[in-house]
TORNUMAR-944118 format. One record per residue: x, y, z of N, C-alpha, C in turn. Coordinates in Angstrom, 1 decimal. Layout:
N
<pt><n_px>X</n_px><n_py>Y</n_py><n_pz>Z</n_pz><ca_px>X</ca_px><ca_py>Y</ca_py><ca_pz>Z</ca_pz><c_px>X</c_px><c_py>Y</c_py><c_pz>Z</c_pz></pt>
...
END
This chain:
64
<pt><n_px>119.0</n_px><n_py>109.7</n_py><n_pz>96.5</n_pz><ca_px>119.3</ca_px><ca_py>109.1</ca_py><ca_pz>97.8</ca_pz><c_px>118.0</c_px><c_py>108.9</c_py><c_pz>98.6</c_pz></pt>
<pt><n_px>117.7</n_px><n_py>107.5</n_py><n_pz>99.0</n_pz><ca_px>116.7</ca_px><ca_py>107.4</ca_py><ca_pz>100.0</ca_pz><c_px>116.9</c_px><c_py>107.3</c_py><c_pz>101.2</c_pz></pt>
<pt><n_px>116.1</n_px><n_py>107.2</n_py><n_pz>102.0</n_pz><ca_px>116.2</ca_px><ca_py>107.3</ca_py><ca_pz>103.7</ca_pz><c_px>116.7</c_px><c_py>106.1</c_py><c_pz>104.3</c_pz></pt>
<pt><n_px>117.8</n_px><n_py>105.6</n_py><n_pz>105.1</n_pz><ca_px>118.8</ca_px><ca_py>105.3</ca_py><ca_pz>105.8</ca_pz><c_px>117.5</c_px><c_py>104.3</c_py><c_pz>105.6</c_pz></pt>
<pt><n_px>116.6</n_px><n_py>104.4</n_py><n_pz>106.6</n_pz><ca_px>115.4</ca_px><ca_py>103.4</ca_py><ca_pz>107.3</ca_pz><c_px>114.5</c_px><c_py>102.8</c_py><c_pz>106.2</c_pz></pt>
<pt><n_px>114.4</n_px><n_py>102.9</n_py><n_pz>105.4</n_pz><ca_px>113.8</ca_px><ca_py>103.2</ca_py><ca_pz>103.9</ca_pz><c_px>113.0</c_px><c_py>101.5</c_py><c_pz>103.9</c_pz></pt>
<pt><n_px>112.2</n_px><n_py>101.3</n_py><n_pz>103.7</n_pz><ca_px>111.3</ca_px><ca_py>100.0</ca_py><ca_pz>104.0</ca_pz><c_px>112.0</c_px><c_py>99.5</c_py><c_pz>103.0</c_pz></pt>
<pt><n_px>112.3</n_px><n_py>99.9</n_py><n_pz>101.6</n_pz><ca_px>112.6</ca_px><ca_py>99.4</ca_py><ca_pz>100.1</ca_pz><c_px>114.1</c_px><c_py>98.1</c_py><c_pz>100.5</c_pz></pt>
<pt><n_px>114.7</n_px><n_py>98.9</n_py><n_pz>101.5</n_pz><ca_px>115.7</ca_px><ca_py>98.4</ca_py><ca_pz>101.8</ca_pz><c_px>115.7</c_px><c_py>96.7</c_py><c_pz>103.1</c_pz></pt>
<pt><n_px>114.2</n_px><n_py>96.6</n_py><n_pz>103.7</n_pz><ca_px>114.0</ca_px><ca_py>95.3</ca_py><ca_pz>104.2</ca_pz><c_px>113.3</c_px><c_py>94.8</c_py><c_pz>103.3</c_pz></pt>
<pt><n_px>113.0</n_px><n_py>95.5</n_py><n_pz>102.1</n_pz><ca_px>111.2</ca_px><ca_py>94.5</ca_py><ca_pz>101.2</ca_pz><c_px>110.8</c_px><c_py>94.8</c_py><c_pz>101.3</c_pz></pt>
<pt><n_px>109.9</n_px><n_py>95.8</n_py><n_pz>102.2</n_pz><ca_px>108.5</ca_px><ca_py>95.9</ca_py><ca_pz>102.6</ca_pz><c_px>108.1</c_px><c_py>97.4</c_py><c_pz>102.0</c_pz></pt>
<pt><n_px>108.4</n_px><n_py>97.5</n_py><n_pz>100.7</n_pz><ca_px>108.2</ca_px><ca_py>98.7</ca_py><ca_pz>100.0</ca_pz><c_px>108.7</c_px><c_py>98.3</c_py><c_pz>98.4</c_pz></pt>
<pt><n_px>107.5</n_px><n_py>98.6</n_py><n_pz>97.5</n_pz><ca_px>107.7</ca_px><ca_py>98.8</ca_py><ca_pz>96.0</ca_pz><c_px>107.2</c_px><c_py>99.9</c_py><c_pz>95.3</c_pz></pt>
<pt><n_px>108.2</n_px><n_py>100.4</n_py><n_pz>94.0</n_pz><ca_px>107.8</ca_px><ca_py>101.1</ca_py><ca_pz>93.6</ca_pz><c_px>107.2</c_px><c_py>100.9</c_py><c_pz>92.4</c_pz></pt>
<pt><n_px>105.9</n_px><n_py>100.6</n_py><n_pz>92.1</n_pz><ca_px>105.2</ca_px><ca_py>100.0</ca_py><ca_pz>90.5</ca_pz><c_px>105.2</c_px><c_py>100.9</c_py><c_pz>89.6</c_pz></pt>
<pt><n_px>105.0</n_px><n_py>100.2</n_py><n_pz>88.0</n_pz><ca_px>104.7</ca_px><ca_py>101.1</ca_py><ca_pz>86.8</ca_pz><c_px>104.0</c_px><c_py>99.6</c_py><c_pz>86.1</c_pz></pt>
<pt><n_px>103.4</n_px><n_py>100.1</n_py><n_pz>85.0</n_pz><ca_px>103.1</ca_px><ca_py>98.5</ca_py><ca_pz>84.4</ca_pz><c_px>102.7</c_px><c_py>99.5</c_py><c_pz>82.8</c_pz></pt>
<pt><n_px>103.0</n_px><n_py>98.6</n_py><n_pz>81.7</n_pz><ca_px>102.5</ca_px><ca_py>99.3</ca_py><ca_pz>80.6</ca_pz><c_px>101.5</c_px><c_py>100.0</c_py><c_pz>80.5</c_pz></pt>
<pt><n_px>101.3</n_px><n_py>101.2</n_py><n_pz>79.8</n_pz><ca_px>100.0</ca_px><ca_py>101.6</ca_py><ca_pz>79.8</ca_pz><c_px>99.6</c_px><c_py>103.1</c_py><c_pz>80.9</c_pz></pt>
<pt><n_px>101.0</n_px><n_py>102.8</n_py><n_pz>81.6</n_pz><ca_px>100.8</ca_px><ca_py>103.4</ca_py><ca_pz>83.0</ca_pz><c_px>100.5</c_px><c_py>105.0</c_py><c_pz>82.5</c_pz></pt>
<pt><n_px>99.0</n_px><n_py>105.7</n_py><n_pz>83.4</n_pz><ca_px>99.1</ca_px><ca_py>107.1</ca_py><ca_pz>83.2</ca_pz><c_px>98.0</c_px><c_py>107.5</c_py><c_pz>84.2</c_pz></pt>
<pt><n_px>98.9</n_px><n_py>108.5</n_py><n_pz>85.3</n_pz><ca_px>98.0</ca_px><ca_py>109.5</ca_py><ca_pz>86.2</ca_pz><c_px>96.8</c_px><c_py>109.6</c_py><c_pz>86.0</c_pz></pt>
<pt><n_px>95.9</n_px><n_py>109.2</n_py><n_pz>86.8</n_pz><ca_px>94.8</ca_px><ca_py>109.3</ca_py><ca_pz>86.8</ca_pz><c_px>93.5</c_px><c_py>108.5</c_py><c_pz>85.6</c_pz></pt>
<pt><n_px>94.7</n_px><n_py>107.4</n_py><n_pz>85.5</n_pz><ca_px>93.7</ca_px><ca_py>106.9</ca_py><ca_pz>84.5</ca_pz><c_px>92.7</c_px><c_py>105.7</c_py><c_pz>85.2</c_pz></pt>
<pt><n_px>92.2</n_px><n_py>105.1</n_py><n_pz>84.9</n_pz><ca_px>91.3</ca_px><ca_py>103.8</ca_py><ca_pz>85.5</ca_pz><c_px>91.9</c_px><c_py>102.8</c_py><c_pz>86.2</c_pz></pt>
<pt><n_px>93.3</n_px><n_py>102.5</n_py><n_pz>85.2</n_pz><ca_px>94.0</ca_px><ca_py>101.2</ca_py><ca_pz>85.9</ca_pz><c_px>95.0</c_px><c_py>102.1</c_py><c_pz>87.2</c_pz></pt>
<pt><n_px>94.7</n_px><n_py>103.2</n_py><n_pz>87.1</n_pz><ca_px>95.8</ca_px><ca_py>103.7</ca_py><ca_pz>88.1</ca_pz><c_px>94.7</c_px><c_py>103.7</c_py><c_pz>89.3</c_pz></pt>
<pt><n_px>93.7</n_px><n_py>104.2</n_py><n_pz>89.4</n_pz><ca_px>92.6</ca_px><ca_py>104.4</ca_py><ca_pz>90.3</ca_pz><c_px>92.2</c_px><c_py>103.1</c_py><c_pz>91.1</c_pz></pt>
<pt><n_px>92.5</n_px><n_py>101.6</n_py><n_pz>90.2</n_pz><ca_px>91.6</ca_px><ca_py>100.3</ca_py><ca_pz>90.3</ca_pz><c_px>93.2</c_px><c_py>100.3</c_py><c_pz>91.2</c_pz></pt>
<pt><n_px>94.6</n_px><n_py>100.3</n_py><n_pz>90.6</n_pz><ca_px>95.5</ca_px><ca_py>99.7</ca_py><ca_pz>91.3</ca_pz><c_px>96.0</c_px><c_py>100.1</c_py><c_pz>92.7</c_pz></pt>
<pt><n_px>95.5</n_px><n_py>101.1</n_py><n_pz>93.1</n_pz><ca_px>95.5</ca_px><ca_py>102.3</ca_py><ca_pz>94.4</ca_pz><c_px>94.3</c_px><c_py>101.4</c_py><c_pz>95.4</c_pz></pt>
<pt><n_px>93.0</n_px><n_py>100.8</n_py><n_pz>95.0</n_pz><ca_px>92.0</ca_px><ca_py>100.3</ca_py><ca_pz>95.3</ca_pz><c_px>92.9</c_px><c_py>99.1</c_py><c_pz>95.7</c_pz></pt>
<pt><n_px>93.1</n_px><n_py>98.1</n_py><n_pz>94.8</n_pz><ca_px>93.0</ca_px><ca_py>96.7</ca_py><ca_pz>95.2</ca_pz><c_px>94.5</c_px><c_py>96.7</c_py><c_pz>96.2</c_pz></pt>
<pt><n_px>95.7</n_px><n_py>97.7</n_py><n_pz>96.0</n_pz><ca_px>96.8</ca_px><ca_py>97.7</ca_py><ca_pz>97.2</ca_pz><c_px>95.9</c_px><c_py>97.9</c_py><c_pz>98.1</c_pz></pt>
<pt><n_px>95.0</n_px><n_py>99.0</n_py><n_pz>98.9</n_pz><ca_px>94.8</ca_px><ca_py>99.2</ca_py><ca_pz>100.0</ca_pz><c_px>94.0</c_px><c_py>97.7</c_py><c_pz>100.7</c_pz></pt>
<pt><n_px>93.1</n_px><n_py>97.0</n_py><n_pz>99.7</n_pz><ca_px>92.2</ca_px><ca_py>96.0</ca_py><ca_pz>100.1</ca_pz><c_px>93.2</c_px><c_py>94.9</c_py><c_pz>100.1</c_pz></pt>
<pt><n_px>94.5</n_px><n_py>94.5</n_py><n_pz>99.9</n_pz><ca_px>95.4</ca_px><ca_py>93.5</ca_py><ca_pz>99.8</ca_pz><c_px>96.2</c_px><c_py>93.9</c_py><c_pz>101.2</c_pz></pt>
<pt><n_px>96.3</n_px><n_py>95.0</n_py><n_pz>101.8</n_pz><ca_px>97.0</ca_px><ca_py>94.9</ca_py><ca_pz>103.2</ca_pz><c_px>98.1</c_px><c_py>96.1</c_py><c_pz>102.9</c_pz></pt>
<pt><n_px>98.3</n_px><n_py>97.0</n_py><n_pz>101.6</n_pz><ca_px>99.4</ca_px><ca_py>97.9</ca_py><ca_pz>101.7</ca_pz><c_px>98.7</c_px><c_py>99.4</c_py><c_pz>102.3</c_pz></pt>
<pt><n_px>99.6</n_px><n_py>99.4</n_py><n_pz>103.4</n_pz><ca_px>99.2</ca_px><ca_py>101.0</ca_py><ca_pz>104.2</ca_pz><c_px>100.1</c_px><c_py>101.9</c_py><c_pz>103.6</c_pz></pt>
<pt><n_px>101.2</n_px><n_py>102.1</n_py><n_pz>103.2</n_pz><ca_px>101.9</ca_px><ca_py>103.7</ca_py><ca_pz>102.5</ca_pz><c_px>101.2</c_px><c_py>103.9</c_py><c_pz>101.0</c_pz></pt>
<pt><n_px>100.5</n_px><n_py>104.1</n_py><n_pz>100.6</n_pz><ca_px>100.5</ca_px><ca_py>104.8</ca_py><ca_pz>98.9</ca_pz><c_px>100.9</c_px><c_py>105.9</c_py><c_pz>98.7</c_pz></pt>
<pt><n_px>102.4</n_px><n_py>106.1</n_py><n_pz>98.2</n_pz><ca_px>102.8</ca_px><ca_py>106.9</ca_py><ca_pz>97.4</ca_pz><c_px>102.3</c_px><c_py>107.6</c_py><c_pz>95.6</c_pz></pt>
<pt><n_px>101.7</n_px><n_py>108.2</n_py><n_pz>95.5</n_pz><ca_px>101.5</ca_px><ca_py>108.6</ca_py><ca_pz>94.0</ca_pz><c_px>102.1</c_px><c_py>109.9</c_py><c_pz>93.5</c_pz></pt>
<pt><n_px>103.6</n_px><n_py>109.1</n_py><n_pz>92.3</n_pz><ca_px>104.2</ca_px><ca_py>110.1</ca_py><ca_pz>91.7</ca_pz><c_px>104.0</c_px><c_py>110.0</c_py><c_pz>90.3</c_pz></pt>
<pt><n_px>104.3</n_px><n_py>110.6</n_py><n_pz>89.2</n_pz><ca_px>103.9</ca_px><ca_py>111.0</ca_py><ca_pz>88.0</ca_pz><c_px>104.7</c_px><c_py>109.9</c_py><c_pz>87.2</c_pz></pt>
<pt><n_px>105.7</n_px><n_py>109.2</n_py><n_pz>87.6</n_pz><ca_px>105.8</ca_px><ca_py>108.0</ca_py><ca_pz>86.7</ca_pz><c_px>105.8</c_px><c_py>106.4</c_py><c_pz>87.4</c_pz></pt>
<pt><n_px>105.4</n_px><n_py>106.5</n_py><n_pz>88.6</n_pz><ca_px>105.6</ca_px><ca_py>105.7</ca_py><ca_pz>89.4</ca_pz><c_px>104.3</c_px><c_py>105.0</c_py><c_pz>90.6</c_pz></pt>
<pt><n_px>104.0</n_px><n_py>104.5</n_py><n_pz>91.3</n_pz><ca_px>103.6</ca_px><ca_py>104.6</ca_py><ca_pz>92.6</ca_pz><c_px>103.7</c_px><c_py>103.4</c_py><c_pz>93.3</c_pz></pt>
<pt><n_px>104.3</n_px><n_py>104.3</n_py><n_pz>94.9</n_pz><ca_px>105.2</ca_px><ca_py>103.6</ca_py><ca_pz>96.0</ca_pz><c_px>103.7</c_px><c_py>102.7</c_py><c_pz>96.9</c_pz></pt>
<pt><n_px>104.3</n_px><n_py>101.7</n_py><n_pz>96.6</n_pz><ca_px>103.2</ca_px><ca_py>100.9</ca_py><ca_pz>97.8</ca_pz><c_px>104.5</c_px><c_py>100.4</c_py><c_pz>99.1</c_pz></pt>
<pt><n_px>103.5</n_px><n_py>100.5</n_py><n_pz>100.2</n_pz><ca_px>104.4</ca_px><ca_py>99.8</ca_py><ca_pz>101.5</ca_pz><c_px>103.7</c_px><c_py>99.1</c_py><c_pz>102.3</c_pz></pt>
<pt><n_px>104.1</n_px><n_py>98.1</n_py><n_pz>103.7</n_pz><ca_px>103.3</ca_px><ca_py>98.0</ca_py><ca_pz>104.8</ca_pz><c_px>104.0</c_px><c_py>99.1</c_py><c_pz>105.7</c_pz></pt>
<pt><n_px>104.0</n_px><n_py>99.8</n_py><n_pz>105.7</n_pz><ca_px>104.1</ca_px><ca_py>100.6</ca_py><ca_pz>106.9</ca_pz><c_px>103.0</c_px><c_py>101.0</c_py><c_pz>107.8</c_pz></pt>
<pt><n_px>103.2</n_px><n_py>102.1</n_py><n_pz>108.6</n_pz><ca_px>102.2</ca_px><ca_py>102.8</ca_py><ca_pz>108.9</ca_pz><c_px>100.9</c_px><c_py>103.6</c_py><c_pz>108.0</c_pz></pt>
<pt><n_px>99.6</n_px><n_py>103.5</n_py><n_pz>108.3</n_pz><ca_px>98.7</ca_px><ca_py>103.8</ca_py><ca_pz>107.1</ca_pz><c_px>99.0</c_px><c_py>105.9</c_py><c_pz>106.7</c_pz></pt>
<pt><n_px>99.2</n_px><n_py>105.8</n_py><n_pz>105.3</n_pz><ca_px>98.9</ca_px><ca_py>107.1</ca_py><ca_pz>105.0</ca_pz><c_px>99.4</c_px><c_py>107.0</c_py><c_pz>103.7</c_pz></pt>
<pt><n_px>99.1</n_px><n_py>108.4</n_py><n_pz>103.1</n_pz><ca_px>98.7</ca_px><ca_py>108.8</ca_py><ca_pz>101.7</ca_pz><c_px>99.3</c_px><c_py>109.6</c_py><c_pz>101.4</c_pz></pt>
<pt><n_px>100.4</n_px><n_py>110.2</n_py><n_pz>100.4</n_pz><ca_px>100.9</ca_px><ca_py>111.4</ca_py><ca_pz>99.7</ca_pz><c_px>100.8</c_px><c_py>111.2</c_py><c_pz>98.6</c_pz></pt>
<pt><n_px>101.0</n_px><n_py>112.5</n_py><n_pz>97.7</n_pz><ca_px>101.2</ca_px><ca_py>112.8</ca_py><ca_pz>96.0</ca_pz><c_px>101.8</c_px><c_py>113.6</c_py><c_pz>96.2</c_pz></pt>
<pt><n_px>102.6</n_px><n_py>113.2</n_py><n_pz>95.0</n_pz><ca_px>103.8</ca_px><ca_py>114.0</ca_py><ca_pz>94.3</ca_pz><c_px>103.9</c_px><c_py>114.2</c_py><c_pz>92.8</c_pz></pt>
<pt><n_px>102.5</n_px><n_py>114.1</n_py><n_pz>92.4</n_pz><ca_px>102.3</ca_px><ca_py>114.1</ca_py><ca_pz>91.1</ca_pz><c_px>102.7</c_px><c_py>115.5</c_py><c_pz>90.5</c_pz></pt>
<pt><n_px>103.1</n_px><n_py>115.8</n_py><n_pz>89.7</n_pz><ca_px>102.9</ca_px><ca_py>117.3</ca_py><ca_pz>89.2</ca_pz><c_px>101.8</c_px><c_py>118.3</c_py><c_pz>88.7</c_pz></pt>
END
């Protein structure tokens, strides 16, 4: 269950994976880089996933 307010729910929130995908690898590091320099302020990083947004700027992990 997500949050009522949940950006996902106007568009302005995705959750990516792309083949290949693995914590801490290079293309994870490069794709964390080029969201921030493209205009996305939420980076989420979870262990099979990570949440980009425009929201308000900030950073969490929930990797394991």
């Amino acid at each position: 269950d997500g949050a009522k307010s949940s950006q996902h729910l106007s568009g302005l929130a995705a959750d990516l994976t792309w083949d290949g995908f693995r914590v801490g690898s290079e293309s994870y590091a490069n794709f964390i880089s080029l969201a921030r320099r493209i205009g996305f302020r939420g980076i989420g990083m979870y262990n099979s996933f990570i949440h980009v947004d425009v929201g308000p700027e900030r950073v969490w992990d929930k990797r394991g």
